[in-house]
C-alpha positions in Angstrom: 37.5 4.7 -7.7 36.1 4.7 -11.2 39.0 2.9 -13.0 38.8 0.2 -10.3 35.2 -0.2 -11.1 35.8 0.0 -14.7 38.7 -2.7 -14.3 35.9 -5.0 -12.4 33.4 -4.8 -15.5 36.1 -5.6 -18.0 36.5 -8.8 -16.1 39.8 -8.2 -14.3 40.4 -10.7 -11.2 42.2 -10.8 -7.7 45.6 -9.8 -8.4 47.4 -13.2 -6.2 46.6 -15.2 -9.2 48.1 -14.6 -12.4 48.5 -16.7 -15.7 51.8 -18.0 -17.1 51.3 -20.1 -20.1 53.7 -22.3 -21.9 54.0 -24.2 -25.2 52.9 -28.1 -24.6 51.8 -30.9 -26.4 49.8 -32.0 -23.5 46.0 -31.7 -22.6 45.2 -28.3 -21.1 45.2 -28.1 -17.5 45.7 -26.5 -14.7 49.2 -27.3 -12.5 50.7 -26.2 -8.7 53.8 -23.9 -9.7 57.1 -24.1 -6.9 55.5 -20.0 -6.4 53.2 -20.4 -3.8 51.0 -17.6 -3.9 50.7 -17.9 -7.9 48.8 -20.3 -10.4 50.2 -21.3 -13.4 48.1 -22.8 -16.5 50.1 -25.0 -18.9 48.4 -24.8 -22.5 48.6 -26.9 -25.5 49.9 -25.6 -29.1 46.3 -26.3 -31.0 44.4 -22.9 -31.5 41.3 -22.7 -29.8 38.1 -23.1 -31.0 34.9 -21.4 -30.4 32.1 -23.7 -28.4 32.3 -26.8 -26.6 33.0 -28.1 -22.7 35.8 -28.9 -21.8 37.0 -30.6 -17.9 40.7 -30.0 -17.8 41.3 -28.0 -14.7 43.1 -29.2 -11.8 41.9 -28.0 -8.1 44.4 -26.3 -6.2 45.0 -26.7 -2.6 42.6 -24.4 -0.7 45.2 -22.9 1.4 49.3 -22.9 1.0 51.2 -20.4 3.1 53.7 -20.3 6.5 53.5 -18.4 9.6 56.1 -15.9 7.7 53.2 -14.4 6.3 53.0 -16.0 3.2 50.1 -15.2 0.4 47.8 -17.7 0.5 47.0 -19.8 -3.4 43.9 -19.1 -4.9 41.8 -22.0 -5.8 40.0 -21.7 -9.6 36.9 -23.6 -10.2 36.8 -22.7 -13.9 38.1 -20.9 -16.6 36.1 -18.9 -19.2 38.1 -18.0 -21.8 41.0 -17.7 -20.3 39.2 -15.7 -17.3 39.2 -17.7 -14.2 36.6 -17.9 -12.0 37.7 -18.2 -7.9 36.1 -20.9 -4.7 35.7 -17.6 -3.3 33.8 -16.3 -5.7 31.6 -19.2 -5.5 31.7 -19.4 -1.8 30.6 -15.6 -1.4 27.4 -15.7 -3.9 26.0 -18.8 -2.6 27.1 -17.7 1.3 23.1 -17.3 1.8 21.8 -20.2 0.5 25.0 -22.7 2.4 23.4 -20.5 5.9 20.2 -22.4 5.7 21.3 -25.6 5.2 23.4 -25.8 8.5 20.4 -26.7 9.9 20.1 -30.0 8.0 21.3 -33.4 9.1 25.1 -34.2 8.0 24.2 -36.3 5.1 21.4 -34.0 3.8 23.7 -30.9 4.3 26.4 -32.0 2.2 24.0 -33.0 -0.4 22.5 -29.9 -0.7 25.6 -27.6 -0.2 27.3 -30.0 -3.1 23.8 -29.1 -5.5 24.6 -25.2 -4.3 28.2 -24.4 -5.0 27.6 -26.3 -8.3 24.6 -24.3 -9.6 26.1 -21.4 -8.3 29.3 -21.8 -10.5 27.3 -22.2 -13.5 25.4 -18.9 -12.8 28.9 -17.2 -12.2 30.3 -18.9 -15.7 26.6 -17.5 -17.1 27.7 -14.3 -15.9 31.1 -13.9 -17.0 30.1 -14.9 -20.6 27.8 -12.0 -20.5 30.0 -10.0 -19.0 32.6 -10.2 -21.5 29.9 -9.9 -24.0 29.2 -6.4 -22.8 32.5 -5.4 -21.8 33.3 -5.9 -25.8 29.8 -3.9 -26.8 30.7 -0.8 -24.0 33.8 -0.2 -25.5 31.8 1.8 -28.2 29.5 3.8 -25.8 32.1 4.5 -22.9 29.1 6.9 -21.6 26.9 3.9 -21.0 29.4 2.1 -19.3 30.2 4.8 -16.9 26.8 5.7 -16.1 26.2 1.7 -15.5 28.7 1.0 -13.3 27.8 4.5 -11.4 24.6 3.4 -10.9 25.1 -0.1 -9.6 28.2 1.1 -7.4 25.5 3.6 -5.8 22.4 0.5 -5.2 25.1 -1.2 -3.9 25.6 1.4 -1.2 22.4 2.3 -0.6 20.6 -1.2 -0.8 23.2 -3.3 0.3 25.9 -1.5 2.4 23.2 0.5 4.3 20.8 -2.6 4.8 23.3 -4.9 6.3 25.4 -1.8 8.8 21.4 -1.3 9.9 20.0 -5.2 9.7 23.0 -6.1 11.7 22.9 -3.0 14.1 26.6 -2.4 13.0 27.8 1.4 13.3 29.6 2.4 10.0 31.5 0.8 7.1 34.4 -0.3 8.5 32.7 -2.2 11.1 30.5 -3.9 8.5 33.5 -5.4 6.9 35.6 -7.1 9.7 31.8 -8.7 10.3 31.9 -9.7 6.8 35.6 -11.1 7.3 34.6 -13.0 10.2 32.5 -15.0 7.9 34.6 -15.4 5.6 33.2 -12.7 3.3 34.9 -9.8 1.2 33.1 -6.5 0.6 34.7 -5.6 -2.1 34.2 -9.0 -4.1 30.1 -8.4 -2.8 30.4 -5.3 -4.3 32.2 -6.5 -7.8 29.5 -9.4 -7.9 27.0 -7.1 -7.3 27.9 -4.1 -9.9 28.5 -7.2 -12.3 25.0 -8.7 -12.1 23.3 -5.2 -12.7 25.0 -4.5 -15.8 24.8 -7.9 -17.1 21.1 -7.6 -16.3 20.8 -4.5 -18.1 23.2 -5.5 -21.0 20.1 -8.9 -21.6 17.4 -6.4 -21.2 18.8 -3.9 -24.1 19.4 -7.5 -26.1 15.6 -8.9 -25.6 14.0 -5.6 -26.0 13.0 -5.9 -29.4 10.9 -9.1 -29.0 9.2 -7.6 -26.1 7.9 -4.8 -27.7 6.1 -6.6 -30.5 3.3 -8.0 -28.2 0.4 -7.4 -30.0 -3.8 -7.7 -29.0 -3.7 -10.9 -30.1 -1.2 -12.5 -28.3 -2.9 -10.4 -25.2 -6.2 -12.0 -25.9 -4.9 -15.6 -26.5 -3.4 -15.4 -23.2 -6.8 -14.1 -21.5 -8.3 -17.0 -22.7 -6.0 -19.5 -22.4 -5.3 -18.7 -18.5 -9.0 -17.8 -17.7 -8.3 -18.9 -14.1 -6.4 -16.0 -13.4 -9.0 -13.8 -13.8 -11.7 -14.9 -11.6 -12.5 -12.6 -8.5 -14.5 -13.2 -5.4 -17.4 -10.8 -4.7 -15.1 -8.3 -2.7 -15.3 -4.6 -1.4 -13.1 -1.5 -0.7 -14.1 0.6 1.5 -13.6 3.4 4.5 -14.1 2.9 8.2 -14.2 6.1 11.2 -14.8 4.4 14.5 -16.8 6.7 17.2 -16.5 5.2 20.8 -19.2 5.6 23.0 -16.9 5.4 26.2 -14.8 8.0 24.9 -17.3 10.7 24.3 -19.6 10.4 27.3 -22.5 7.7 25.8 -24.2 6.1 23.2 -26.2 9.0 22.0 -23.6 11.9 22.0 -21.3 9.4 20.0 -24.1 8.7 17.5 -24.7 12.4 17.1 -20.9 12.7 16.3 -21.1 9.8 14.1 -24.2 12.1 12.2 -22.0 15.0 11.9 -19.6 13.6 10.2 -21.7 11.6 7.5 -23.2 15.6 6.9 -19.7 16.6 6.0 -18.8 13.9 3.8 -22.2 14.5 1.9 -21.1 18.1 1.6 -18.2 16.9 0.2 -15.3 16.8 3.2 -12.7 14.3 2.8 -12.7 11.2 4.2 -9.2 10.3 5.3 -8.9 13.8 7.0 -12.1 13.5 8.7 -10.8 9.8 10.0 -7.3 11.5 11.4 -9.6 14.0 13.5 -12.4 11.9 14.6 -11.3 8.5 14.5 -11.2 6.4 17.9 -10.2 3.2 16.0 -7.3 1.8 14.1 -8.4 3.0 10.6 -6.7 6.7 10.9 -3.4 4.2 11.1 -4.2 3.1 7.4 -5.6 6.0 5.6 -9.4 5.3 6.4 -9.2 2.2 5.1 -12.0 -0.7 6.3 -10.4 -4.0 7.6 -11.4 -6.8 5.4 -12.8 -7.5 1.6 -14.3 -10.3 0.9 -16.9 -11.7 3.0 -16.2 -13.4 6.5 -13.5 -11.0 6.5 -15.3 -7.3 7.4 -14.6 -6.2 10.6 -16.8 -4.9 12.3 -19.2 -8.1 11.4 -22.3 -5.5 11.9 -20.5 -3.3 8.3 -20.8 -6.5 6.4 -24.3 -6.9 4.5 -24.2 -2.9 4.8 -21.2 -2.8 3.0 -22.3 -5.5 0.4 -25.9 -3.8 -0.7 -24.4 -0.3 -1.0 -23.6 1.8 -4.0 -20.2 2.7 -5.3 -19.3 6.0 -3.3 -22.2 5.6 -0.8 -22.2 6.8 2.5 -24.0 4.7 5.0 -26.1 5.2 8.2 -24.1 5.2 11.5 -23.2 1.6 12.1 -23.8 0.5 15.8 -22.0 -1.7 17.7 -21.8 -2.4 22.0 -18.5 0.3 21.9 -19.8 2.7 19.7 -20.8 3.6 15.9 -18.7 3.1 12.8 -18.7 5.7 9.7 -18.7 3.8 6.6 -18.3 5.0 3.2 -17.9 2.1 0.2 -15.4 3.1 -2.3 -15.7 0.4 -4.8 -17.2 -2.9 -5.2 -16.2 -6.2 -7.6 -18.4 -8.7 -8.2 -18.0 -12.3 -8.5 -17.0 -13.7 -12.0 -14.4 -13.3 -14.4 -12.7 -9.7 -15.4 -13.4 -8.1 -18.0 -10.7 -7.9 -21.1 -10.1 -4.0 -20.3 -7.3 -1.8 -20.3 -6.4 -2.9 -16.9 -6.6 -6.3 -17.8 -4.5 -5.8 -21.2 -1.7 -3.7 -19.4 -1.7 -6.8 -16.4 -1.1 -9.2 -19.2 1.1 -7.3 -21.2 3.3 -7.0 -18.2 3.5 -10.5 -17.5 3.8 -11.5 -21.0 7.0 -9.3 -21.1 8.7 -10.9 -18.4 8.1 -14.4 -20.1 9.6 -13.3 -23.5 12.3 -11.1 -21.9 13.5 -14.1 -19.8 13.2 -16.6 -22.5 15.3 -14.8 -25.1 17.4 -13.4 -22.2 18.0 -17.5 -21.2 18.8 -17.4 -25.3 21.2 -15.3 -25.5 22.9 -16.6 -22.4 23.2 -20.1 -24.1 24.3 -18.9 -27.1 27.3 -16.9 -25.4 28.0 -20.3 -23.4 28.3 -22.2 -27.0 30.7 -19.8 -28.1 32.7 -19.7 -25.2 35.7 -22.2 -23.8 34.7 -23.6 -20.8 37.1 -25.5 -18.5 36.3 -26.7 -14.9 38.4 -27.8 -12.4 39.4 -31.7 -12.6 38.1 -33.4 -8.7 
């Protein structure tokens, strides 16, 4: 439901862990209460202060419970101001990543699934800073947030819901998630991870958009120059292809004379790619007309090559023979060797790339800036 979603974005957590804090002169950290299926956090008197790292979490058993049923104690990795963030958590966004390494021999595995599950926390923490960030902003524009979290609630279902029932050859919902559980998986944490990322993404986007928008020529220009090797193409073609087989119209002759016919209507005008769907014997009607290869050494058939290479943009060329039959081919655009020109294809290739440099520099800004501001505590080993 919406409030549930709207809960998720203001940061609210799994409901078998909740916070009891007490007045102590000790260090702050975390402690196994006599309550099973509860965590409590002892906290010293000092006010807190904004910024800073701090390591003063204890882990929690992974699992405490009885055959009666018992809840079983969640285990906190960290604590971001005052919002903790779960193993499960964890264990669910880097579930991918831990797959492939099972692979790996013992030694190496461990390694690597150590390196994981940590980097993976820090993105989480990253996330939750941001998330709080935004949770704070939305509060203003309550439109915003709804049409957010409607929006990633819906990719969710359509991109990842209806990708894994298909990619696993699973029959609805339900069935998707007892396969999830059986791997130790929750949908509805995927789906609160998921909905969280887009509108932290989003929420960085709106924050880094000003600096984006001032690229100017110049900067467009200095980058042209400065990465010249991007722009260098090989002598390459684009071009159309109707194949007429000889075997399948009789002989040699009656399928160059179809071959003829159909170079008079493209010269009249006719188009290409609904002449190849009629006519076409070959493969190209499968691709829109389109010839197999660009650059040279590539052109298929071999016979279209040094045609295809000495024609005009546009140009229609004689049937092209070959032992099976004739081939149709029109040249739609050739590019020569050497570097590209600074046009407006150019510009608006560089201006893209140029905006996703800035954007995820000053997104990575903001991101540490929220992380100085924050208290961070992580789990003592």
């Amino acid at each position: 439901c919406l409030m549930l979603v709207i809960l998720l974005v203001l940061g609210c957590r799994t409901p078998t862990a909740s916070k009891a804090y007490a007045s102590s002169p000790s260090k702050r950290k975390f402690a196994k209460s006599e309550n099973a299926s509860s965590v409590t956090r002892l906290q010293s008197s000092e006010p807190r202060r904004s910024g800073g790292t701090t390591n003063l979490l204890d882990k929690l058993p992974a699992a405490i419970g009885d055959e009666a049923g018992q809840e079983v104690a969640v285990r906190i990795l960290a604590m971001v101001n005052g919002k903790p963030i779960f193993e499960q958590e964890v264990q669910t966004a880097s579930f991918q990543q831990l797959q492939a390494t099972l692979t790996m021999p013992a030694l190496e595995r461990e390694r690597q699934q150590k390196k994981i599950r940590k980097q993976t926390l820090e993105d989480l923490i990253n996330l939750e800073v941001v998330i709080q960030e935004a949770a704070e902003k939305l509060k203003k524009v309550p439109q915003t947030r709804k049409r957010l979290e409607d929006s990633a609630a819906e990719d969710f279902e359509k991109k990842f819901v209806a990708g894994m029932i298909k990619g696993n050859r699973l029959q609805n919902r339900d069935q998707l998630e007892v396969f999830l559980d059986q791997r130790g998986l929750s949908l509805p944490l995927m789906k609160r991870q998921w909905v969280r990322r887009i509108i932290s993404q989003e929420f960085l986007r709106s924050l880094a958009l000003s600096p984006v928008e001032k690229i100017n020529r110049r900067q467009l220009l200095d980058y042209y120059n400065e990465n010249a090797h991007e722009f260098v193409v090989k002598d390459n073609v684009k071009w159309q292809d109707i194949f007429i087989s000889s075997e399948k119209h009789g002989s040699a002759a009656k399928a160059k004379a179809l071959a003829n016919q159909i170079i008079a209507q493209l010269r009249d005008g006719a188009d290409f790619v609904e002449l190849c769907k009629k006519y076409d014997d070959g493969n190209s009607s499968l691709s829109g007309g389109e010839g197999i290869g660009s650059l040279r050494g590539e052109i298929q058939p071999r016979e279209a090559e040094d045609i295809l290479f000495s024609m005009r943009d546009g140009e229609i060329a004689p049937p092209v023979e070959i032992i099976s039959g004739y081939h149709v081919i029109r040249l739609v655009k050739r590019e020569r060797a050497g570097r590209k020109p600074f046009n407006e294809d150019v510009q608006r290739l560089i201006r893209v790339k140029l905006r996703s440099q800035i954007a995820g520099r000053e997104m990575k800004r903001i991101v540490n800036r929220l992380r100085r501001r924050a208290i961070i505590e992580y789990a003592q080993k």
